[in-house]
C-alpha positions as CSV (number, residue, x, y, z in Angstrom):
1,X,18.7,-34.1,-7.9
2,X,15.7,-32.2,-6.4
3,X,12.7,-31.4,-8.5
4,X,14.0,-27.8,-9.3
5,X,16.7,-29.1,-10.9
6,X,15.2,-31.1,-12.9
7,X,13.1,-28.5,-14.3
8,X,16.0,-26.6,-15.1
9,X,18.2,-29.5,-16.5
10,X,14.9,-30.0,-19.2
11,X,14.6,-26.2,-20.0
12,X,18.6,-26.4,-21.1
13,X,17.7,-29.0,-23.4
14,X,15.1,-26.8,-24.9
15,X,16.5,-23.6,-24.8
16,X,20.5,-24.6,-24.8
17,X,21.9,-21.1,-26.4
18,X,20.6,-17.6,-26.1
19,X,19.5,-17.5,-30.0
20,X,17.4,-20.5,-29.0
21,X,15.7,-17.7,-27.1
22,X,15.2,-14.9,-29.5
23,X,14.3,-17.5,-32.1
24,X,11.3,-18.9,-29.5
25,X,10.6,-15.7,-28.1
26,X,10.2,-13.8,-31.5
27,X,8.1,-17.0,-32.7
28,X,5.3,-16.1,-29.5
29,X,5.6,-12.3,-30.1
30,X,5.6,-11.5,-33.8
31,X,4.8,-15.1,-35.6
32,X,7.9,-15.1,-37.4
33,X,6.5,-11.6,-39.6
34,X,8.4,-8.7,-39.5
35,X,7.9,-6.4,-36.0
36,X,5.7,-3.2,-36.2
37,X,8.2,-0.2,-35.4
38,X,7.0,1.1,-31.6
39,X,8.5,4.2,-32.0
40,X,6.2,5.1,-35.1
41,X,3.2,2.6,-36.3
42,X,3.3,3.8,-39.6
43,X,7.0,3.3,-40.0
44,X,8.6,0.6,-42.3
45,X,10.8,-1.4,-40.3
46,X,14.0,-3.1,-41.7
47,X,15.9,-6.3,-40.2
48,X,19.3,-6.6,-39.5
49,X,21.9,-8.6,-38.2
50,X,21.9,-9.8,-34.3
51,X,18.6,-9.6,-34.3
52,X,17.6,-6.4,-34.4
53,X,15.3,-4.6,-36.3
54,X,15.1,-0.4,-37.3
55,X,12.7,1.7,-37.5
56,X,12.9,3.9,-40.6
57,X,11.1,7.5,-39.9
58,X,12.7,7.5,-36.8
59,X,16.1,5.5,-37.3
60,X,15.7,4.1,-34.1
61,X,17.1,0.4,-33.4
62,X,15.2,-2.3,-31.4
63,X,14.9,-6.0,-30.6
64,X,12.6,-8.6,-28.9
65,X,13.0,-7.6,-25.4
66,X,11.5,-3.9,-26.1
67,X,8.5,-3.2,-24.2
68,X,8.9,-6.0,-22.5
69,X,10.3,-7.4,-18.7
70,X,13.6,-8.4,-20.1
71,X,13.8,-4.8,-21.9
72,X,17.5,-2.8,-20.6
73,X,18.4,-6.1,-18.9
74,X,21.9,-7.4,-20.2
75,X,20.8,-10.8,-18.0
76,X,20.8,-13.6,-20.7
77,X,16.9,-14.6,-21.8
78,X,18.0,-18.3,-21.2
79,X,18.1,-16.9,-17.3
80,X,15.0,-14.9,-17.5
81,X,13.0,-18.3,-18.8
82,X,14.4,-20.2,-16.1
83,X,13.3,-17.8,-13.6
84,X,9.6,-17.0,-14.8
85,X,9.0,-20.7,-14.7
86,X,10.5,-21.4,-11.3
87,X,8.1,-18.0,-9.8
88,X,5.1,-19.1,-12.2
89,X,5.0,-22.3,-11.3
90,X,5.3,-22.6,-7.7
91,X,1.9,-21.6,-5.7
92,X,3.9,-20.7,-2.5
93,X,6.7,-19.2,-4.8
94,X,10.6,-18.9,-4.5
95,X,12.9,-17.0,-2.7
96,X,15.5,-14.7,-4.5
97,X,18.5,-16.9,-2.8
98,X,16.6,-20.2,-4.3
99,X,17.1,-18.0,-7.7
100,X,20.2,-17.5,-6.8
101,X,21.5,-20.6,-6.4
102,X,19.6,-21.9,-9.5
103,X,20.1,-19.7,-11.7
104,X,23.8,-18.5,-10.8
105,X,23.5,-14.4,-10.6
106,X,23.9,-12.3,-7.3
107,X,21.2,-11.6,-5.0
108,X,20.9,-8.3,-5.9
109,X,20.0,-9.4,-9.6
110,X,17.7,-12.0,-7.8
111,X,15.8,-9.3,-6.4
112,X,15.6,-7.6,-9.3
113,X,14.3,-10.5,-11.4
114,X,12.3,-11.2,-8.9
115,X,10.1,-8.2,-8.9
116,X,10.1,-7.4,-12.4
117,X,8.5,-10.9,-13.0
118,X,6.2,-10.5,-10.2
119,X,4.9,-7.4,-11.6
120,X,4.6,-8.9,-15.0
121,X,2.2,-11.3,-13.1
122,X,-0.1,-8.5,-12.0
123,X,-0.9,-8.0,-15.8
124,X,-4.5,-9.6,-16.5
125,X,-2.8,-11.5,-18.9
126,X,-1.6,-13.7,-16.6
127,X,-4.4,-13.6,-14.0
128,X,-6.3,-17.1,-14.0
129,X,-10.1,-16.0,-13.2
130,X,-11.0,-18.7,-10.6
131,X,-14.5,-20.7,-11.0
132,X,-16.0,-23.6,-9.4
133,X,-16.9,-22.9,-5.8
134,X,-15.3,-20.2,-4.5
135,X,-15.3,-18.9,-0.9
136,X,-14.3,-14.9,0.1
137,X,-13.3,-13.0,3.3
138,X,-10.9,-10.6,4.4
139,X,-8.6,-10.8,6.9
140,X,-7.1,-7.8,9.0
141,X,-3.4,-8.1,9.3
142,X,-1.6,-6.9,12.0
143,X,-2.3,-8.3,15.5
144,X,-4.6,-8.0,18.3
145,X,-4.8,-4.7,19.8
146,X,-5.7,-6.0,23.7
147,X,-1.9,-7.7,23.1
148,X,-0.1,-4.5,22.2
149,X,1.9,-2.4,24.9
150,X,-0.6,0.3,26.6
151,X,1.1,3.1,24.7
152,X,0.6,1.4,21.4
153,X,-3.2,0.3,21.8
154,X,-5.2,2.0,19.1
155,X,-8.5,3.2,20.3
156,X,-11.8,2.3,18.8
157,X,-9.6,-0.5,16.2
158,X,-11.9,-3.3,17.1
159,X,-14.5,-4.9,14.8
160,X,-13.7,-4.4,11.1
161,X,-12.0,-1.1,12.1
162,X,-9.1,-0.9,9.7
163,X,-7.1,1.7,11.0
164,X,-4.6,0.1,12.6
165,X,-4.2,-3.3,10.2
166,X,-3.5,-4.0,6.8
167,X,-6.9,-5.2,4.9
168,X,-6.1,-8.6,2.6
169,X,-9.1,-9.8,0.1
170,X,-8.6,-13.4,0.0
171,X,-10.2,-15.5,-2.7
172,X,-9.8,-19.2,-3.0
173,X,-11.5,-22.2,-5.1
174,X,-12.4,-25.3,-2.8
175,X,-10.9,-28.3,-2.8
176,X,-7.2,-27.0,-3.1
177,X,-7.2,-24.7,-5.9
178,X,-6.2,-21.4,-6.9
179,X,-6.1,-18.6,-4.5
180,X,-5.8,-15.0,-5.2
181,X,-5.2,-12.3,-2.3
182,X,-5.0,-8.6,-2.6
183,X,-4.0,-5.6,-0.4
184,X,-7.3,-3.4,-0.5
185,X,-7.8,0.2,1.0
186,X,-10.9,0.1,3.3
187,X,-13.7,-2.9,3.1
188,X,-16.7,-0.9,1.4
189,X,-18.5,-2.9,-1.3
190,X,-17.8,-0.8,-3.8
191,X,-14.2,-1.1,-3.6
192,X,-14.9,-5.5,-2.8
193,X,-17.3,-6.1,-5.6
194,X,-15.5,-4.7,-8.7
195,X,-12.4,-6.7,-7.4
196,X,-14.3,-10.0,-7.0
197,X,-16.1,-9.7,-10.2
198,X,-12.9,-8.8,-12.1
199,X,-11.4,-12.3,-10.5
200,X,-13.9,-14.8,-10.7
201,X,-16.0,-16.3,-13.8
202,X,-19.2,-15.5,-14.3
203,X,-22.0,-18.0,-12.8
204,X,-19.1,-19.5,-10.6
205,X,-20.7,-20.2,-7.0
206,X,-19.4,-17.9,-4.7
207,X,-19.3,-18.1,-0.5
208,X,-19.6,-14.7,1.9
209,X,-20.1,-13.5,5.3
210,X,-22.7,-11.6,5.2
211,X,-21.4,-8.6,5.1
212,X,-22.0,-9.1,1.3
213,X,-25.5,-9.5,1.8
214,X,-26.9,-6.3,0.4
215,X,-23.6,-6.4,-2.2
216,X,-24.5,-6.9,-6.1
217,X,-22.9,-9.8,-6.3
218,X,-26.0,-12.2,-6.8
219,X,-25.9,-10.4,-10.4
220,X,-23.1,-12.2,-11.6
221,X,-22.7,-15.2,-9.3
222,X,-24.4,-18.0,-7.6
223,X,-24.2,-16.4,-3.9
224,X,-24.2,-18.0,-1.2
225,X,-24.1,-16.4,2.6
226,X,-22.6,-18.0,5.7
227,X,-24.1,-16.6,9.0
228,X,-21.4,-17.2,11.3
229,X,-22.9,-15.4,14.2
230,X,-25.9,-17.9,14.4
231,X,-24.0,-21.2,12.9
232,X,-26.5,-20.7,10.0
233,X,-25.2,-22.6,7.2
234,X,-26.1,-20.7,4.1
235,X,-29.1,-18.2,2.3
236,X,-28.7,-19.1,-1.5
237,X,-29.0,-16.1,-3.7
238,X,-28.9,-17.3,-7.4
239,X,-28.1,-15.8,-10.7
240,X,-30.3,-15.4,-12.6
């Protein structure tokens, strides 16, 4: 039995039948207290059988999964759970044929699953700020121009010319840790900056080029600057 499997064969025991859901699901959202209506906030709001609750000004019917990733999905919660573990707890994360063989649905509702869940991770909710020691760069994706065909070279793309690549802001804590990338439109600091500061913890110690060197980042972090050009090993700029 491979680890996956394992995983799943202890989340049945916990969650064996889909009121097992609700019931744990309504426990984390609402604290077992009746829901506020969110069609009207005012609105008295009366429980009913099935689990489902109705709003009274507006006569409107709801349940648990409203407003939420499993909202219009007929997909059994017991599935969902299954799959937002498996995606949230695998750094390199899964394919939507490992879901479906896991989980037992078509790849079409794989996919689906698949990107509602990962969307629902973009939420800063579920975003871990990373701390420690932390070194950034960006990468330019897309391959070397001098190897492209002669009617596909893109003049003047050399350098940190973007204009024929795809900019990634990578982010990752020493020693193994967490690492956070993102797609970013151009490399100007104050586009960077507000992303770095918005993923990393205060006072964490942070590692740039030096194209950061003039950045605002010392403000916030313990910055430290790599001068690759001259093997230079770092120019400490504390927070103070």
């Amino acid at each position: 039995m491979s680890n996956f499997e394992s995983i799943i064969s202890i989340l049945l025991e916990i969650f064996p039948t889909e009121q097992h859901c609700i019931n744990y699901f309504e426990k984390q959202r609402w604290d077992g207290k009746i829901p506020t209506s969110p069609f009207d906030l005012n609105s008295k709001v009366y429980k009913y059988p099935n689990n489902r609750y109705k709003c009274k000004n507006t006569g409107k019917y709801f349940n648990v999964r409203i407003g939420t990733v499993f909202e219009n999905s007929k997909l059994p919660l017991q599935k969902w759970f299954i799959a937002f573990y498996l995606l949230s707890s695998n750094k390199k994360g899964i394919s939507t044929r490992q879901l479906v063989r896991y989980i037992k649905v078509t790849q079409k509702t794989a996919w689906f699953m698949s990107q509602r869940l990962r969307q629902a991770f973009e939420h800063p909710t579920f975003r871990n700020m990373l701390e420690g020691f932390v070194e950034i760069d960006e990468t330019f994706v897309g391959g070397k121009n001098k190897n492209r065909h002669w009617d596909k070279k893109v003049p003047h793309s050399q350098g940190r010319s973007w204009k024929d690549k795809t900019i990634v802001l990578g982010m990752i804590e020493r020693g193994g840790g967490n690492l956070i990338t993102q797609v970013v439109h151009d490399t100007k600091q104050s586009n960077l900056v507000p992303i770095i500061k918005s993923t990393i913890k205060k006072d964490a110690n942070v590692y740039t080029d030096e194209w950061y060197r003039h950045s605002s980042l010392y403000q916030s972090f313990n910055h430290e600057i790599v001068n690759h050009s001259v093997k230079q090993k770092v120019k400490l700029y504390v927070n103070a």
